[in-house]
C-alpha positions in Angstrom: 35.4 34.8 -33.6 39.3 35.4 -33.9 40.3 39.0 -34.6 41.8 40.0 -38.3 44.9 41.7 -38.5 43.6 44.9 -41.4 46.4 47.6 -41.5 45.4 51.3 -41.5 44.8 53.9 -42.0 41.1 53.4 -41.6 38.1 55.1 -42.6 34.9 55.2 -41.4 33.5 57.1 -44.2 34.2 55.2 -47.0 34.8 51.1 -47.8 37.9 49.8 -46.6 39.8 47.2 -49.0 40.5 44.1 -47.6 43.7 42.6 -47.9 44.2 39.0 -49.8 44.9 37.5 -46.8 41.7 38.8 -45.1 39.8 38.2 -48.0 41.0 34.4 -47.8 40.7 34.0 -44.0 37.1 35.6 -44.2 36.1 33.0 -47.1 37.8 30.4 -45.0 35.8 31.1 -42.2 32.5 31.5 -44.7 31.1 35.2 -43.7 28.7 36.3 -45.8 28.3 40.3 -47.3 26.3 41.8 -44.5 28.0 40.0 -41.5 30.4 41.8 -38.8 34.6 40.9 -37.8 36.4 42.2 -35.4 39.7 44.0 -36.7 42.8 45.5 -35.7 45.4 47.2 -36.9 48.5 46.5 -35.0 49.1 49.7 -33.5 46.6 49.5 -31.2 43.2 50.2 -32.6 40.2 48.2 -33.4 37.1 47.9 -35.3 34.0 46.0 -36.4 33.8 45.4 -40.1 30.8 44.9 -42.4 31.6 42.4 -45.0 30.2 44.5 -48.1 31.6 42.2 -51.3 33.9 39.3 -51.4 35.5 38.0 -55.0 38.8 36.2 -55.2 41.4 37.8 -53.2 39.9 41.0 -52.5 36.6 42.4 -51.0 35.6 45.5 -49.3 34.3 46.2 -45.8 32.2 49.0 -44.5 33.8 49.8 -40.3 32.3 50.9 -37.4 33.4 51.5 -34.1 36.8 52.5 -34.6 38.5 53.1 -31.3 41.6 52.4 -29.3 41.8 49.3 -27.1 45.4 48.3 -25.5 44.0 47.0 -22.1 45.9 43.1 -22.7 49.7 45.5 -23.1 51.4 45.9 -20.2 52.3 49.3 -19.0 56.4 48.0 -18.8 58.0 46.8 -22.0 59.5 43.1 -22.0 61.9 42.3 -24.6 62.9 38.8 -25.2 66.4 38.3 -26.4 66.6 34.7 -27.6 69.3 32.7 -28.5 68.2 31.2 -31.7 67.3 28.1 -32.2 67.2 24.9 -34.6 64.4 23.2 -36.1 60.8 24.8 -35.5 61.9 26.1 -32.0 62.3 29.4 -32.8 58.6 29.1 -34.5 57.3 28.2 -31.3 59.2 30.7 -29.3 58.1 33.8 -31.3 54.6 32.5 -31.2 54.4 31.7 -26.9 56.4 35.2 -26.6 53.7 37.0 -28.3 50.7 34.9 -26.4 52.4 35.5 -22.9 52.8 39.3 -23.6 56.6 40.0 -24.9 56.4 43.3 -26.9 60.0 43.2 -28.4 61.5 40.1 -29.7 65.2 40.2 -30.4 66.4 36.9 -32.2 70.5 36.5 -31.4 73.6 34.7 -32.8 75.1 33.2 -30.2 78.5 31.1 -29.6 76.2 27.8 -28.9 73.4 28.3 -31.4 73.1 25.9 -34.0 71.1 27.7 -36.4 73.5 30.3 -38.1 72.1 33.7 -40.1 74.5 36.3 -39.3 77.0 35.5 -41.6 77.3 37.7 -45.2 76.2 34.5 -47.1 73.1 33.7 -44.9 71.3 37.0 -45.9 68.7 35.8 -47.9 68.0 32.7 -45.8 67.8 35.5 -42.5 65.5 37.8 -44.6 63.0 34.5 -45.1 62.9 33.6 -41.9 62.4 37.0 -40.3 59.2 37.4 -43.0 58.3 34.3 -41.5 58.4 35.2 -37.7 56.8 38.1 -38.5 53.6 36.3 -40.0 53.8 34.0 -36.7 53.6 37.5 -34.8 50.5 38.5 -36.4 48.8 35.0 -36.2 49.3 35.1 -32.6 48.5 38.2 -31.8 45.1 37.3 -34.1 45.0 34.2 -31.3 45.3 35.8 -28.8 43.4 39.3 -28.7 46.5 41.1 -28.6 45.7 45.0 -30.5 49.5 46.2 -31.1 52.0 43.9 -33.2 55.2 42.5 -31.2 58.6 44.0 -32.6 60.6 42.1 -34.2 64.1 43.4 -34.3 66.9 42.2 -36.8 68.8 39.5 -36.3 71.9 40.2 -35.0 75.3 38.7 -33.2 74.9 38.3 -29.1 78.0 41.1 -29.1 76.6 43.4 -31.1 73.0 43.4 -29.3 74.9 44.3 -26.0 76.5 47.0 -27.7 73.7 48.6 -30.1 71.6 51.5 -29.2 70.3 52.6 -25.8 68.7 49.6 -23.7 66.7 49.6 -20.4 67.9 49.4 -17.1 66.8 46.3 -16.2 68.7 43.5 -18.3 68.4 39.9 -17.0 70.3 37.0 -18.6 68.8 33.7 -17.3 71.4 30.7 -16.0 71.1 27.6 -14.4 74.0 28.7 -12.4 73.2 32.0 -11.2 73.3 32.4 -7.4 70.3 35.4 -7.4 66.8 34.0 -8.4 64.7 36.0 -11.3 61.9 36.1 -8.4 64.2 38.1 -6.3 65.4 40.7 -8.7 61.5 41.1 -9.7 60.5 41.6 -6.2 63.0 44.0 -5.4 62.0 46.3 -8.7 59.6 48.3 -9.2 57.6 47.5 -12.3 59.4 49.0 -15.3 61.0 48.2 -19.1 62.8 44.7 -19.0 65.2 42.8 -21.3 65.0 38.7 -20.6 68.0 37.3 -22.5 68.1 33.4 -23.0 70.3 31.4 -24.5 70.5 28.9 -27.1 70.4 25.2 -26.8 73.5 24.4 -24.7 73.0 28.0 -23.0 75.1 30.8 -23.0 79.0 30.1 -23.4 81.0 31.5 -20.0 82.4 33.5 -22.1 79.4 35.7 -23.0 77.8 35.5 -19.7 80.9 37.7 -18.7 80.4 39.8 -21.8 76.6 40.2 -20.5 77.5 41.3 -16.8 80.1 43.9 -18.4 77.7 45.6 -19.7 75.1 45.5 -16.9 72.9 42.6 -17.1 72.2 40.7 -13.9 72.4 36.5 -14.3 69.3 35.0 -12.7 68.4 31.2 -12.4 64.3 29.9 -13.0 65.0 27.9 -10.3 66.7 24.2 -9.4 65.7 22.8 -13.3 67.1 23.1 -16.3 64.7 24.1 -18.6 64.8 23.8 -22.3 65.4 27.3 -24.5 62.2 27.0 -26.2 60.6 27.0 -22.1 62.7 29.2 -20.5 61.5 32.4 -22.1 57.7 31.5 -21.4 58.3 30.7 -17.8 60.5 33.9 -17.6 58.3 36.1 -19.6 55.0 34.7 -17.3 57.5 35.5 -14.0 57.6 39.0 -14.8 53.3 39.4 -15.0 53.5 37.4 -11.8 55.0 39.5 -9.8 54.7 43.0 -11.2 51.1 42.6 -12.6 48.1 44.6 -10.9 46.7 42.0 -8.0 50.3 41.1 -6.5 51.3 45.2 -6.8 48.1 45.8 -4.7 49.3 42.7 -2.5 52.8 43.9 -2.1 51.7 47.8 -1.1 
């Protein structure tokens, strides 16, 4: 059975309210009052719940077991810094970047990006579809077993990202042109806090590229193919467990 996403605080005390969307998923799902879910609570802890009443869009839950569980995060940070994209690609991007392990998602306005939601009159339209990433987020992470919520940071233009607030050490943009491989800059690092930055359909404009290396990112190619934006953050993003995860580390030492 998939987890539920039930934010705290918790109590194991006293019933714990179910939210309307647990209440719906639960009903959905057809668990009757005196059956067990798993939940967590996006920062990290989980739970088994006892289904105590059920009645429209709210019910109550009795849990058990409350403890913390973070073993599917890796000990290093990846932050995806994506281009956005048009049409549903940027659905499916949020949702793979959650499922291969990306705990920081950055959605960017690039030169090349079709989809526009940095200007003053796109506000709303921005504030929609950030609710609606969001809600991807959690229904992956639901999929997917993962205990603590991806980040999903403002939208914001590919110049200002580069220049706001304090950013690891490591920062990779991917390009089909790059001469240095992402393997190679992997291999060479020692596990650690990571920004992948990809572009938008079309790439990043040369322009940008030389804006990124300014300010001390590293170009690095996926190899002799050009991949698609929506598949070059999942191959990226997988690159990175590759080589830094636990069996190649104990290889590699």
């Amino acid at each position: 059975m998939p987890q539920f996403y039930l934010p705290g605080p918790w109590e194991s005390q006293k019933p714990t309210a179910l939210t309307p969307e647990v209440a719906h998923h639960l009903r959905v799902r057809r668990i009757q009052v005196g059956e067990t879910f798993p939940v967590f609570d996006g920062l990290g802890q989980v739970a088994q719940g006892e289904l105590l009443s059920l009645s429209g869009k709210s019910g109550l839950a009795q849990l058990s077991n409350i403890r913390s569980d973070t073993h599917r995060e890796a000990p290093y940070v990846i932050t995806l810094a994506q281009g956005l994209a048009g049409g549903d690609k940027m659905d499916w991007i949020v949702e793979k970047a959650v499922e291969t392990g990306a705990q920081i998602i950055a959605p960017l306005q690039c030169e090349r990006s079709l989809l526009k939601l940095t200007r003053s009159s796109d506000l709303e339209r921005a504030q929609k579809r950030l609710l609606h990433w969001e809600g991807i987020i959690q229904a992956a992470c639901e999929q997917c077993d993962r205990t603590v919520l991806a980040k999903l940071e403002p939208i914001q233009t590919f110049s200002s990202y580069l220049q706001d607030g304090v950013k690891p050490k490591l920062k990779l943009l991917l390009s089909p042109d790059a001469t240095q491989s992402l393997y190679s800059v992997l291999i060479e690092n020692e596990p650690q806090n990571i920004i992948l930055m990809i572009g938008p359909e079309g790439g990043h404009s040369p322009d940008e590229e030389k804006q990124a290396e300014t300010a001390g990112y590293q170009l690095v190619s996926l190899g002799e193919r050009v991949l698609r934006t929506e598949t070059a953050g999942v191959v990226a993003i997988t690159a990175v467990h590759s080589v830094w995860g636990p069996e190649m580390q104990n290889r590699l030492k």
